[in-house]
N, C-alpha and C positions, 0 to 999 in steps of 0.2 A: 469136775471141770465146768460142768453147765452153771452153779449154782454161784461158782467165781466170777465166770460171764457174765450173767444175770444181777451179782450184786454192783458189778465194777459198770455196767450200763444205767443202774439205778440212780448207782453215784452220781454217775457224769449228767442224767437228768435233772435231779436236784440241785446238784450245782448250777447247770443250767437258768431251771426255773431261779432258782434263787437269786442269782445276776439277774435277769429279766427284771424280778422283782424291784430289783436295790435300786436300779439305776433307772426304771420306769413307773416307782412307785406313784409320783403327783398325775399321773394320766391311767393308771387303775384306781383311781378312787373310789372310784364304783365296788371295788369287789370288797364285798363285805358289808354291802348294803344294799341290796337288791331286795326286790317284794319278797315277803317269805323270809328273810333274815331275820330271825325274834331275839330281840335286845330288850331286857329289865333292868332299871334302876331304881334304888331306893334307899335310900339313907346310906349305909355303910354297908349296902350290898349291890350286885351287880350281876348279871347273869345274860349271857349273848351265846346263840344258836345260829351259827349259820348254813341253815339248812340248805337255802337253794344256791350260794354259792359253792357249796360242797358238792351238792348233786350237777351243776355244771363243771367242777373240776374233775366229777369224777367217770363221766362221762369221754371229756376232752384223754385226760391221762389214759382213759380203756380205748380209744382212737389208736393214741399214741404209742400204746405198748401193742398192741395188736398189730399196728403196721412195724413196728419193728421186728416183730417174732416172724413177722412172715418175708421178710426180706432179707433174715438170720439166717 
């Protein structure tokens, strides 16, 4: 039963985040270019790391879940 909780909470995150995303896309412009974002281009290849955007989302999201488990 936890792990139904747990996924059905995940969900509703993501969904979440995901509307935030869609509908406030032109004013995060930012995300996904921040210092430390490493982006290559070159002929008919391409290759982009984003490191410190990942490491701020993954931060926020361990905030997130953490205040939720403990309010569960």
């Amino acid at each position: 039963m936890q792990i139904a909780k747990g996924l059905i909470i995940a969900g509703v995150i993501l969904i979440i985040i995901g509307l935030i995303y869609y509908f406030f896309q032109d004013k995060l412009g930012w995300l996904g270019r921040l210092p430390g974002d490493f982006s290559y281009k070159k002929d008919n290849f391409s290759f982009f790391a984003p490191i410190t955007t990942m490491l701020i989302l993954s931060i926020l999201l361990s905030v997130i879940i953490n205040l939720i488990r403990r309010f569960l």
